[in-house]
FIFI-328547 format. One record per residue: x, y, z of N, C-alpha, C in turn. Coordinates in Angstrom, 2 decimals. Example, Ala and Ser with C-alpha at 12.3 -4.5 7.8 and 13.67 -1.06 7.14 Angstrom:
BEGIN
PT     n_X     n_Y     n_Z    ca_X    ca_Y    ca_Z     c_X     c_Y     c_Z
PT   13.19   -5.69    7.80   12.30   -4.50    7.80   13.20   -3.30    7.80
PT   12.85   -2.25    7.08   13.67   -1.06    7.14   12.90    0.03    7.87
This chain:
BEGIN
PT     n_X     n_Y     n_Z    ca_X    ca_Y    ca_Z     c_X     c_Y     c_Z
PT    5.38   -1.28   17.51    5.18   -1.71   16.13    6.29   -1.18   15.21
PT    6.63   -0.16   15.44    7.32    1.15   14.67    8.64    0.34   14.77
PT    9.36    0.09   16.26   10.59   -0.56   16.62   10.56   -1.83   15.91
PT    9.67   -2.40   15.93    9.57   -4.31   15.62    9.82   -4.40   14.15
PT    9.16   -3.16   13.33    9.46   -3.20   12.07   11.03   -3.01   11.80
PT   11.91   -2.37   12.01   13.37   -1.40   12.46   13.67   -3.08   12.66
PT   13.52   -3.28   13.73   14.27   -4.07   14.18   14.18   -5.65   13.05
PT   13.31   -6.38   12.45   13.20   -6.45   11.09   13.78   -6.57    9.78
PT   14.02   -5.26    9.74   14.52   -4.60    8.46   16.43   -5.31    8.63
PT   16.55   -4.68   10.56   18.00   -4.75   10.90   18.66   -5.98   10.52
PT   17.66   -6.83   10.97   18.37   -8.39   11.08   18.52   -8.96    9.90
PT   17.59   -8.43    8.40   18.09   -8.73    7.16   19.79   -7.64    6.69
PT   19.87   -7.39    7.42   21.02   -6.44    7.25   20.50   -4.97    6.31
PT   19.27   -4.60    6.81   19.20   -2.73    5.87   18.45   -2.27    7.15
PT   20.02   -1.01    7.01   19.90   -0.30    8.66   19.43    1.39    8.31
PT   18.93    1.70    6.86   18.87    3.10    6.82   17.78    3.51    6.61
PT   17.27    4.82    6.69   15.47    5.14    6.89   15.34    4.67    5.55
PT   13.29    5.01    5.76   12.68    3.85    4.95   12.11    5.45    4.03
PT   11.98    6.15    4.30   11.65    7.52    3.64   12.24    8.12    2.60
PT   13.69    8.21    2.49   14.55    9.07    1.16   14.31    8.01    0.20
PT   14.01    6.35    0.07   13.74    6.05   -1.21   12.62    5.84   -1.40
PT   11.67    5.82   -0.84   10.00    6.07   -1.24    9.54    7.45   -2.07
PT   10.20    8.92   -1.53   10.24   10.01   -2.23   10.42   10.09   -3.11
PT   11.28    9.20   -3.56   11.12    8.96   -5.66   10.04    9.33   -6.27
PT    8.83    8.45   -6.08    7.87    8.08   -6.26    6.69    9.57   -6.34
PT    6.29   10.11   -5.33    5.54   11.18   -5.61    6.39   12.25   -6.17
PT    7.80   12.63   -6.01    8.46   13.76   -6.88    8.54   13.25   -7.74
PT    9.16   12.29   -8.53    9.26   11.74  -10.07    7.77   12.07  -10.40
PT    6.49   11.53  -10.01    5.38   11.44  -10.63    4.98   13.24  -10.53
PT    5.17   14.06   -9.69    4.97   15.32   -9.79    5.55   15.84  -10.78
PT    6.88   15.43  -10.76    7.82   16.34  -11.63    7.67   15.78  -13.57
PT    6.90   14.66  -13.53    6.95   14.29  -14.62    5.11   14.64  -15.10
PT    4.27   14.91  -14.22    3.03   15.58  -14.81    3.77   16.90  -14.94
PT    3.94   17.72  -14.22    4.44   18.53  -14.81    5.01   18.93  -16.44
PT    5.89   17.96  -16.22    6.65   18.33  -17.74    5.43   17.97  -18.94
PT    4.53   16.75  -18.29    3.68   16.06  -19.73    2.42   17.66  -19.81
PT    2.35   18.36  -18.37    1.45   19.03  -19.23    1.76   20.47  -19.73
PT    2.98   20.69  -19.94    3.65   21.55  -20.69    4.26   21.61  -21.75
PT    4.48   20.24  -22.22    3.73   19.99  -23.57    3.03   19.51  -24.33
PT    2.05   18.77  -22.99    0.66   18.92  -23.47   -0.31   20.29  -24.13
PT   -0.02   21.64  -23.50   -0.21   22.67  -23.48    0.65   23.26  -24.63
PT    1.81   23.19  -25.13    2.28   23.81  -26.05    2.12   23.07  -27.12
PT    1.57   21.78  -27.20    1.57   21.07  -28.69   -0.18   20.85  -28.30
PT   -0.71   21.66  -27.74   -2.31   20.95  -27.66   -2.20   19.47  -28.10
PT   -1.71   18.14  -27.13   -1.78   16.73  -27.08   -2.63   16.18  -26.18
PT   -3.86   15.90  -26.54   -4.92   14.90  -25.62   -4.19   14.26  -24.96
PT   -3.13   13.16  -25.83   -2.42   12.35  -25.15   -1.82   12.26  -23.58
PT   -0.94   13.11  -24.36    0.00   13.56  -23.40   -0.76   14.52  -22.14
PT   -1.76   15.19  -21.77   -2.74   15.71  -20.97   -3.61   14.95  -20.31
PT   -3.50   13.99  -21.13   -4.10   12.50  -20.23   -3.25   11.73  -19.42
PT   -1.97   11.24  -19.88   -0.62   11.06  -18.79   -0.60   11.91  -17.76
PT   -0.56   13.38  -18.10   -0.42   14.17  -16.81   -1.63   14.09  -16.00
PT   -2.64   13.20  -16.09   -3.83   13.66  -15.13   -3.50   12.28  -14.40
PT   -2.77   11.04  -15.15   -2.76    9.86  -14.49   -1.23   10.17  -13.63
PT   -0.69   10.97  -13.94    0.43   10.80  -13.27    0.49   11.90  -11.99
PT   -0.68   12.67  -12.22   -1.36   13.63  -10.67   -1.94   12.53  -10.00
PT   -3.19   11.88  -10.21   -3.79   11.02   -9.74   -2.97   10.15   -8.75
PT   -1.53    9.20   -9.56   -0.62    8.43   -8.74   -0.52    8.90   -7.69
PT    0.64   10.59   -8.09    1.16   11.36   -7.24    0.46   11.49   -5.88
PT   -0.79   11.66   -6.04   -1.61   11.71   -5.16   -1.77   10.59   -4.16
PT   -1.76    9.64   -4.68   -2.00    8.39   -3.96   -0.56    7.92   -3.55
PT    0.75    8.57   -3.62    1.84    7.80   -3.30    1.97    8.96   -2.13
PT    1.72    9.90   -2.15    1.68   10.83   -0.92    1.53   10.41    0.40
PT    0.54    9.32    0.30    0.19    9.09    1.64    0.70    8.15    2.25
PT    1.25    6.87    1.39    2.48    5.98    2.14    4.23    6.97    2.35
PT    4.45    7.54    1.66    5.28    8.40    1.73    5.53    9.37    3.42
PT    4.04    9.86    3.47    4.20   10.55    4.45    3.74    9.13    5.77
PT    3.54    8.13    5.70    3.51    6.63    6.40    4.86    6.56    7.07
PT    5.40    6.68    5.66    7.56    5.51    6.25    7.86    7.16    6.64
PT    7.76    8.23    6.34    8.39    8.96    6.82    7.70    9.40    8.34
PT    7.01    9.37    8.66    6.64    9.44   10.05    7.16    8.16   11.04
PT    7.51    7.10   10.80    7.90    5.92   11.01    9.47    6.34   11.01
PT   10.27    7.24   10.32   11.74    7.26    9.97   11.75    8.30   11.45
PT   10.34    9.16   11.18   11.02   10.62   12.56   10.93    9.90   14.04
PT   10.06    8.91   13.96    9.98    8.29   15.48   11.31    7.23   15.43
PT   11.45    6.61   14.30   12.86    5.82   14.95   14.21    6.08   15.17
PT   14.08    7.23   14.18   15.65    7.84   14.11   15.76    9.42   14.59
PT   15.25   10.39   15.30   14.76   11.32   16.08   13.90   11.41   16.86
PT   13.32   10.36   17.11   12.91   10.25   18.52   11.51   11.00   18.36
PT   11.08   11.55   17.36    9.83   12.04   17.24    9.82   13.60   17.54
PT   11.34   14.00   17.69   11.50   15.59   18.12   10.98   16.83   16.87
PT   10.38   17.25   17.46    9.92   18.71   16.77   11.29   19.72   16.33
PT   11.76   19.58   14.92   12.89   20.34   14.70   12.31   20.90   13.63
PT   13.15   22.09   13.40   12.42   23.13   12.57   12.38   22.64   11.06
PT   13.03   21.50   10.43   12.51   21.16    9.11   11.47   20.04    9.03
PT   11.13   19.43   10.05    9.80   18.30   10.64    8.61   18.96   10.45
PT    8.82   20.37   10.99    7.68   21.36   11.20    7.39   21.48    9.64
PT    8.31   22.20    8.85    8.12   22.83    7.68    7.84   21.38    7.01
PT    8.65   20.32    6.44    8.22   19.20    5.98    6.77   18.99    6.12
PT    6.22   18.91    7.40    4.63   18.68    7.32    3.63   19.42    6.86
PT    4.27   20.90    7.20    3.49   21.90    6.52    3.54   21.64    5.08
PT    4.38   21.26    4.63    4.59   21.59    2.77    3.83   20.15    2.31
PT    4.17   19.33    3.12    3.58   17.93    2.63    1.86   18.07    3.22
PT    0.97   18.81    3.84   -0.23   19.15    3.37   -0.58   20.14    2.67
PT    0.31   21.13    2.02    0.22   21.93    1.45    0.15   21.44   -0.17
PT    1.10   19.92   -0.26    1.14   19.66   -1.23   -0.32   18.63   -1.43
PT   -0.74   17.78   -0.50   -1.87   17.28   -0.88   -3.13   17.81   -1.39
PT   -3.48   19.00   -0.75   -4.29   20.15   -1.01   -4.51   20.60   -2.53
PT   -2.99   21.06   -2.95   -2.75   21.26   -4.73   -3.23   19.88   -5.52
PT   -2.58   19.07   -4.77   -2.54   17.30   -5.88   -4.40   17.57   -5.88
PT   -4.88   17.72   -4.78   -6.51   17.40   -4.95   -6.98   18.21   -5.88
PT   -6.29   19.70   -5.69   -7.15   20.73   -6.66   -6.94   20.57   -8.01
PT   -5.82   20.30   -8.52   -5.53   19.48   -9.67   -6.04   18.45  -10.28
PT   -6.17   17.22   -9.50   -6.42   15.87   -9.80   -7.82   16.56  -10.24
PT   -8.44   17.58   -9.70  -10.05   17.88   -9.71  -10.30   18.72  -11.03
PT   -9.33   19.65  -11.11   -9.65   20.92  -12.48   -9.28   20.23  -13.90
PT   -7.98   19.11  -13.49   -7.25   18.56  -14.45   -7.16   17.28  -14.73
PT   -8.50   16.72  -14.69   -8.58   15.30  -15.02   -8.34   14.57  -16.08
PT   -7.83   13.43  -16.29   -7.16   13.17  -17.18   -8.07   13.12  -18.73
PT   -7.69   13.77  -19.60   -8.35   13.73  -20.99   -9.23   15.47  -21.03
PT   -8.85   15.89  -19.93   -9.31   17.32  -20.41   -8.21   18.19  -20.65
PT   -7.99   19.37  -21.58   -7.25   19.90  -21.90   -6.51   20.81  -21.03
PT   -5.36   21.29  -20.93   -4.72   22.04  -19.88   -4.62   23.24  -19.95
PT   -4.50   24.49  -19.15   -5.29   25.76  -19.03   -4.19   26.26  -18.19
PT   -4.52   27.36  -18.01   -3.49   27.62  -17.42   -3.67   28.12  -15.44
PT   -5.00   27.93  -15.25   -5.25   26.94  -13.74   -4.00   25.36  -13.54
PT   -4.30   24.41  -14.56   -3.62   23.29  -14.15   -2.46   23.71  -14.47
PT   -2.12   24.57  -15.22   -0.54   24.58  -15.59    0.43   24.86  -14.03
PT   -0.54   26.33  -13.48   -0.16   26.77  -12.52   -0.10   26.12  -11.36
PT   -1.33   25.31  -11.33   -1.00   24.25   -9.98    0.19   23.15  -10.63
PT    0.51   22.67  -11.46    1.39   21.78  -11.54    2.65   22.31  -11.04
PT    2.90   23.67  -11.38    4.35   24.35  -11.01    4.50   24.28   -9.79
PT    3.03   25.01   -8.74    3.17   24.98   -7.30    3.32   23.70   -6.68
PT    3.17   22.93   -7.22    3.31   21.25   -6.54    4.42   20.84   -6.97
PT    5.42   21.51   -8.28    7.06   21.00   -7.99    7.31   21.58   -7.49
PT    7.08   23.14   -7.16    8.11   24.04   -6.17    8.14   23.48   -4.77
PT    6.53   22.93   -4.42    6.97   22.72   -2.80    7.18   21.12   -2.79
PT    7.42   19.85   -3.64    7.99   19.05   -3.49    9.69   19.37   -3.78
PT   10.25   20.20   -4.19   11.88   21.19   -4.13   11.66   21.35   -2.68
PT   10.61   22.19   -1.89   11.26   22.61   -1.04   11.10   21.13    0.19
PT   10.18   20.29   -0.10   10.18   18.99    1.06   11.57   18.37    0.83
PT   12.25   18.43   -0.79   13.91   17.49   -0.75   14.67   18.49   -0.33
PT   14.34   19.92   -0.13   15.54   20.84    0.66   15.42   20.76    2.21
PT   14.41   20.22    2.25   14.07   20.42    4.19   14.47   19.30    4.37
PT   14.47   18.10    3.89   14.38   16.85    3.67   16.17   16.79    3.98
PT   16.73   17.32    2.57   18.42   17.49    3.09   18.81   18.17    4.41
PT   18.21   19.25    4.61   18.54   20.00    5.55   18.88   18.71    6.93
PT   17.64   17.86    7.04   17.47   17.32    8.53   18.13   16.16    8.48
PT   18.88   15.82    7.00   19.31   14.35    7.42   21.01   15.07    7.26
PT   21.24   15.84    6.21   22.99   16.42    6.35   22.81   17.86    7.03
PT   22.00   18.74    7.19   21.98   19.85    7.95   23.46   20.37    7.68
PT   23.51   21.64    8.66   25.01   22.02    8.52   25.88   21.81    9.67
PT   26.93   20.46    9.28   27.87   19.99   10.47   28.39   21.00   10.78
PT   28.54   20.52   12.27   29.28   20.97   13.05   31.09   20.95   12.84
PT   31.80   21.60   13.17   33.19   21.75   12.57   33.96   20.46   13.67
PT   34.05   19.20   12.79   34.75   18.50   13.14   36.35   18.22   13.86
PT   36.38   18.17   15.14   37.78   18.55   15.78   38.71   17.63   15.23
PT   38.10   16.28   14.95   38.87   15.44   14.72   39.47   15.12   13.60
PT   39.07   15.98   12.11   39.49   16.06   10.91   40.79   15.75   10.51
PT   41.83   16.70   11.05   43.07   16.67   11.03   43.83   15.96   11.83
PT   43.20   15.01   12.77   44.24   14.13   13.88   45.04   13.59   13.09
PT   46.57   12.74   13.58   47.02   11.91   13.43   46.89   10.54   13.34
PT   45.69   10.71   14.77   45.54    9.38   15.38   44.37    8.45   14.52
PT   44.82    7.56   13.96   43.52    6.78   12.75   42.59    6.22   13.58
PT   42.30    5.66   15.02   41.34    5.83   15.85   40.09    6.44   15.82
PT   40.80    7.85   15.94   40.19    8.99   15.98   39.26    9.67   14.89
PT   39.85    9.44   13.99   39.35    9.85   12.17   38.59    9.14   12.05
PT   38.44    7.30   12.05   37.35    6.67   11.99   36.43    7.17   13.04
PT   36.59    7.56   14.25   35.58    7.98   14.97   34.47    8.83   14.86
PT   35.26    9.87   14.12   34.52   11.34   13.38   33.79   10.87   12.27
PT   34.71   10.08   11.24   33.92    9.06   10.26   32.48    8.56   10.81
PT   32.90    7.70   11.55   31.22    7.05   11.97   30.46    8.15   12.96
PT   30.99    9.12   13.43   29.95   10.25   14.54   29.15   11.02   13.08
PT   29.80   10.99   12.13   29.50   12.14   11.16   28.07   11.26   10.47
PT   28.45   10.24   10.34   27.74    9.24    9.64   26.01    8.85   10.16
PT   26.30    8.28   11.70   25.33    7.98   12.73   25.15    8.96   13.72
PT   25.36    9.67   13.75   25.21   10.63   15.12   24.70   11.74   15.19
PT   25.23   12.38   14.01   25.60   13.93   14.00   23.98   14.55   13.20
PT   23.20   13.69   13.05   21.64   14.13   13.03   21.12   14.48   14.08
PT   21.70   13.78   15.27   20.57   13.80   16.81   21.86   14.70   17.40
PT   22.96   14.71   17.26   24.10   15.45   18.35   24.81   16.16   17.75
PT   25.16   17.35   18.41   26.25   18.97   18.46   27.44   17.92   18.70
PT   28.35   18.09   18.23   29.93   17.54   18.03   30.80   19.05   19.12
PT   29.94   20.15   18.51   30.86   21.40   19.04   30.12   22.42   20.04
PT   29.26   21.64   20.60   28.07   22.59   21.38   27.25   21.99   22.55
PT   27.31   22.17   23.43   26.13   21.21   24.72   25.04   21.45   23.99
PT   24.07   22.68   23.52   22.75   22.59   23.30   22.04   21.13   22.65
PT   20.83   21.22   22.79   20.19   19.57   22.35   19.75   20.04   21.22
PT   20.37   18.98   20.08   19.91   18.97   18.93   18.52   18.01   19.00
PT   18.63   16.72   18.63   17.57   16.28   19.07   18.32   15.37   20.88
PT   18.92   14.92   20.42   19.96   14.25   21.75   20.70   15.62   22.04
PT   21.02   15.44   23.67   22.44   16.65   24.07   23.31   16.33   23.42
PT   23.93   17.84   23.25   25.05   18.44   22.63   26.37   17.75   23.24
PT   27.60   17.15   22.85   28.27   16.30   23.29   29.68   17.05   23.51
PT   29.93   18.46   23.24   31.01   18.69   24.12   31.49   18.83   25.43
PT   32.58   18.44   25.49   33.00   18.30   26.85   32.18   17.07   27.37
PT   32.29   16.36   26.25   31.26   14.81   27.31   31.83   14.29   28.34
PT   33.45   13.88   28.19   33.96   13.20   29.10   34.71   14.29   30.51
PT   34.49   15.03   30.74   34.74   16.37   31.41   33.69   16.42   32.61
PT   32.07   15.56   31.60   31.21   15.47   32.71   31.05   14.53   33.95
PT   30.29   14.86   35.15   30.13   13.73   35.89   29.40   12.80   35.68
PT   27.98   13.04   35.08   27.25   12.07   34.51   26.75   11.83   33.30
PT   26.71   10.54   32.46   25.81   10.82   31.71   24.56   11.67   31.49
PT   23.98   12.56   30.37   22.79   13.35   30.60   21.73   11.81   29.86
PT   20.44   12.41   31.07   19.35   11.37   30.59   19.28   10.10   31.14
PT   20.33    9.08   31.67   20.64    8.17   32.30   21.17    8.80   33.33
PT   21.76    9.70   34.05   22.42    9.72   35.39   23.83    8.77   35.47
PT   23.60    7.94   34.31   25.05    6.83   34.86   26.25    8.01   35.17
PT   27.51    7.11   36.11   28.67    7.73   35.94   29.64    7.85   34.54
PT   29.93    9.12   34.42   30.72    9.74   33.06   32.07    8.60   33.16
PT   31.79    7.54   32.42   33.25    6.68   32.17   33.11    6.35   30.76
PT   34.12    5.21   30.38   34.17    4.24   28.83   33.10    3.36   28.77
PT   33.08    2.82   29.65   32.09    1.87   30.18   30.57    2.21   30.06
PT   30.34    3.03   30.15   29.06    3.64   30.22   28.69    4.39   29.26
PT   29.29    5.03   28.02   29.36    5.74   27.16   29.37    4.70   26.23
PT   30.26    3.58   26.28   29.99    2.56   25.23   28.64    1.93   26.02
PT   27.97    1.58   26.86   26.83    1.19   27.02   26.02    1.60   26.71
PT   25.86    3.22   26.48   24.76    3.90   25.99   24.87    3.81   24.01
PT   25.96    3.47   23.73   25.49    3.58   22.28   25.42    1.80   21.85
PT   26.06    1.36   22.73   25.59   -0.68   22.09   24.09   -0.88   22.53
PT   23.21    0.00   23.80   22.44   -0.62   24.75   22.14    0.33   25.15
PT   21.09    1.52   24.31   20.38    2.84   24.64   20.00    3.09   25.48
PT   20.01    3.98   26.51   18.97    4.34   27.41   17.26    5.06   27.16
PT   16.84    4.59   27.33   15.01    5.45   26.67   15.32    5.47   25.23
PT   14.94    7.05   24.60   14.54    7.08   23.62   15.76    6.80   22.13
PT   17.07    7.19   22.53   18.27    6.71   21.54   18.30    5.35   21.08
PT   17.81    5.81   19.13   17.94    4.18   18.53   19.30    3.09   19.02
PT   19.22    2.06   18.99   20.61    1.30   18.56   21.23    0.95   17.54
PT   22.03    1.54   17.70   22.51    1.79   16.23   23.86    0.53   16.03
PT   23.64    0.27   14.49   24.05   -1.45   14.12   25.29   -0.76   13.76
PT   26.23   -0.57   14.62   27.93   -0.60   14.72   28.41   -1.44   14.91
PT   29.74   -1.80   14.61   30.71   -2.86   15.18   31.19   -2.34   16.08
PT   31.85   -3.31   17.43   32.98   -3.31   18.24   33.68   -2.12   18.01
PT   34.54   -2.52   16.68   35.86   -1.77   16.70   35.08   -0.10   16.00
PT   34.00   -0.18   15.75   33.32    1.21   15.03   32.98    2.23   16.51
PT   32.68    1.44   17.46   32.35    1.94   19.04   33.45    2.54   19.79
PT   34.57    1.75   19.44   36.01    2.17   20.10   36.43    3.53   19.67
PT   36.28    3.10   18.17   36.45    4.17   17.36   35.63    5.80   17.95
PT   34.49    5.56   18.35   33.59    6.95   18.50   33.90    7.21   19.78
PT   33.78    6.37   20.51   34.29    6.60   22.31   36.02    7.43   22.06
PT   36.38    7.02   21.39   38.17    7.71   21.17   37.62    9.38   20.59
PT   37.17    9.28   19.93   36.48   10.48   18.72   35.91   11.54   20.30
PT   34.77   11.15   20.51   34.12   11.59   21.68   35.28   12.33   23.16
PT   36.58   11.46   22.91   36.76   12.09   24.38   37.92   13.40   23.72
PT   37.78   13.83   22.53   38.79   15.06   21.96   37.77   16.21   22.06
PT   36.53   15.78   22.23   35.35   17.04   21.78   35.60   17.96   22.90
């Protein structure tokens, strides 16, 4: 189902997760009860204390398609791997439903704000901060030191270009260990592909990224974008 949707999305031409622009939606609405009930609270405004209870309420209810496309983004584009900001992401994203409830409950809209709701409003921007820091962490994390930076060869640079772009979420550029995919140095050094068994050639290395083996998405490259990474790939 998960693939059929992906695949879908692909053929209208939009190839990128469905999660970083849905997150708008419950942080804007968090971050903006917030602000309404702080000065709801410093100008004692019914008004405005009533926005912030409708804009917990939303918050609340956009949480749960949110955490929908983003469970849908970890199975298509990581393979569903347990990495240490997946972990924390889930933790903080029931940590945050928990607050939205205790809130939506103490701080309903048209009752005045206290400093119970004040306090839960703060704890529900701090840990929607920390879901867009875990959130960055797993989609730019901290690259790996690109060999190919300084080449000559313009091949090569586009290669790093598109590895940096598509790749370098699931794969080590400078390390065998498995990020979520094995670590890709010394790829062409090896005898076999890891995971397929195929023999370590061009042929087969471009087969695995036009025409995945198991769990690696396919990823919507061109021709000359493939050449490009297979060139990139055999400097690592």
């Amino acid at each position: 189902m998960i693939k059929a949707i992906y695949g879908l999305l692909n053929q209208i031409g939009y190839f990128h997760p469905l999660h970083p622009a849905i997150t708008h939606l419950p942080v804007g609405l968090v971050l903006g009860g917030l602000i309404f009930r702080l000065i709801a609270w410093f100008a004692k405004n019914d008004s405005l204390s009533r926005t912030a209870g409708h804009c917990s309420v939303l918050a609340l209810l956009a949480v749960f398609p949110t955490i929908l496309v983003g469970y849908m983004d970890w199975q298509q584009f990581y393979g569903g791997a347990w990495l240490f900001p997946i972990k924390v992401k889930l933790a903080l994203a029931g940590a945050l439903i928990v607050l939205l409830f205790l809130l939506t409950s103490l701080g309903r809209p048209g009752h005045r704000q206290n400093t119970s709701t004040i306090s839960l409003a703060i704890l529900c921007a701090l840990t929607v901060v920390g879901l867009g820091f875990f959130g960055g962490e797993l989609v730019y994390g901290k690259k790996e030191p690109a060999a190919a930076e300084e080449t000559t060869d313009p091949l090569v640079a586009q290669g790093n270009s598109v590895f940096q772009q598509w790749c370098s979420g699931c794969h080590l550029a400078e390390a065998t260990q498995t990020k979520v995919g094995p670590g890709l140095k010394d790829l062409f050094k090896r005898d076999r592909l890891q995971g397929s068994d195929w023999p370590m050639n061009d042929v087969n290395v471009r087969k695995q990224i036009t025409t995945p083996f198991k769990a690696m998405p396919k990823l919507p490259l061109a021709e000359k974008d493939v050449d490009a990474v297979v060139a990139y790939l055999k400097t690592l």
